[in-house]
N, C-alpha and C positions, 0 to 999 in steps of 0.2 A: 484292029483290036481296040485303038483308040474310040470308033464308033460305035461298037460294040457296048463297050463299057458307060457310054454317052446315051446310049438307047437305054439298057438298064436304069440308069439314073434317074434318064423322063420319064420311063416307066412309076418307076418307086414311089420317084415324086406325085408322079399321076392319081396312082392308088392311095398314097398320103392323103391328096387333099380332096379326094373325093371320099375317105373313109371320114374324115375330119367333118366336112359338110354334111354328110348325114348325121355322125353322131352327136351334132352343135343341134340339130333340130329335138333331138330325144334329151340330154343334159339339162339335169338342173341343178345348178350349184347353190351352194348356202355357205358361210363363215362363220365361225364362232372365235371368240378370246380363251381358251381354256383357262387361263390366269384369270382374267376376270371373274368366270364363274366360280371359279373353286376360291376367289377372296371372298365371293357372294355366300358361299354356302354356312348355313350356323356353326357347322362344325368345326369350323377352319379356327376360328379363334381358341377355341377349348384344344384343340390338337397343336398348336402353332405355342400356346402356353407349356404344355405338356414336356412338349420340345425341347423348348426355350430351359426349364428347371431342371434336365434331364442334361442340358451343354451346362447350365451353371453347378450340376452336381459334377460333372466331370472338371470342370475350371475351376473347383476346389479342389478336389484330388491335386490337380498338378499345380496346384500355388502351394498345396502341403509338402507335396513333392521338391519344388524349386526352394522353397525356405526352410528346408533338410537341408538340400546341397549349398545353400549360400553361408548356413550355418557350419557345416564341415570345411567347406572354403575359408572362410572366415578364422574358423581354430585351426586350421592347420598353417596359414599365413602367420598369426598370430606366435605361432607356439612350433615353427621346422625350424630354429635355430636352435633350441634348447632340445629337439628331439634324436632318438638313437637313429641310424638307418634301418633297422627292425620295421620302429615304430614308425616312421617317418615311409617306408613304401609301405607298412600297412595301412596307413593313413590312406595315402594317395592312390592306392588300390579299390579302398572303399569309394572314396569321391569319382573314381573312373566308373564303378560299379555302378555307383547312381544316379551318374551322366546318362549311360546304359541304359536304366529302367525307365527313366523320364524321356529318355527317345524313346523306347520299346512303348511306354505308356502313353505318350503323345499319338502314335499311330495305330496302337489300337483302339485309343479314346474316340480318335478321329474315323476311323472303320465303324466302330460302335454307333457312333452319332449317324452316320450314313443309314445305316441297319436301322436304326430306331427310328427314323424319320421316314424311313420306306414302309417299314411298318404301321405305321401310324396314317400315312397320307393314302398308301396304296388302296384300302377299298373305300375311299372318297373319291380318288379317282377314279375309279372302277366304277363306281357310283353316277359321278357325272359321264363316263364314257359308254354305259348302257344308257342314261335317259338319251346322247347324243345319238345314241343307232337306232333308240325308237323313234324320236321326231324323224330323224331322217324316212324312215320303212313309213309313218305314218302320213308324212308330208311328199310323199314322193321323192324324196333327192336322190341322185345319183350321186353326186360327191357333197360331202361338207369338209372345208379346209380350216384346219386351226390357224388361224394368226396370230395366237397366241405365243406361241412354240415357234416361230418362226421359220414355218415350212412353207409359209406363200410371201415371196417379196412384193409383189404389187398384186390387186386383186382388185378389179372393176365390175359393181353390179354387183349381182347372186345377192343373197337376202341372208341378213345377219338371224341365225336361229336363235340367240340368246335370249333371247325372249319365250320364244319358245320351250326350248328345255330349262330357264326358270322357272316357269309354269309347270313344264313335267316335276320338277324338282319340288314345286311347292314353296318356293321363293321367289 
């Protein structure tokens, strides 16, 4: 059985590297930075702005928000010795309320911000990931790896296309 299983192996292996050797003779790889390109592209800054006013419109809401509750905080510190127990858990029922909202509004702010920054980036991306499948079809490659993105840890040789698809890009 032992031998058996040992013949499969050098078998496997066998057909590995001879499918390997031939297909290292047809392969042509290429790399690109996908970060790099899309810092390159004009539109990156007017969308990266866009963004930018869109988290500081929402980091106003929640400092309006926090200096509500620091202000209720504040009066009710100030003024729960002189208040009835009525007034004094309706107090503190509200300030729990808008602990409440200020968590509830922090993660959907934080959701929002995700959504609108997909929105904004996605067909610039799209953008540079069509001119990257034309260079590729027009230059022959069979693979292009981003290194941008961190899907190749080492990477020897093959030809940086960014050059290239800045040209398709017109940058």
């Amino acid at each position: 059985m032992k031998a058996f299983k040992k013949a499969i192996a050098l078998f496997s292996l066998v057909v590995l590297v001879a499918s390997f050797g031939y297909s290292q003779t047809t392969l042509k790889l290429g790399h690109i930075d996908s970060n790099e390109i899309l810092s390159m592209m004009p539109e990156t800054d007017s969308l990266s702005k866009e963004l930018q006013n869109y988290a500081e419109y929402l980091d106003q809401q929640m400092n309006a928000m926090a200096m509500e509750y620091q202000t209720k905080i504040t009066n009710y510190q100030d003024n729960v010795a002189t208040m009835s127990d009525l007034i004094r858990q309706t107090k503190e029922k509200e300030i729990t309320d808008l602990q409440a909202r200020i968590q509830a509004f922090q993660q959907s702010a934080d959701q929002d911000l995700s959504t609108k920054q997909a929105d904004l980036f996605n067909p610039l991306i799209e953008k540079v990931k069509n001119a990257i499948n034309e260079v590729g079809r027009e230059n022959g490659y069979t693979y292009i790896l981003d290194v941008g993105a961190g899907a190749v840890v080492y990477f020897e040789g093959g030809d940086d296309v960014l050059p290239l698809v800045k040209k398709k890009l017109g940058i």
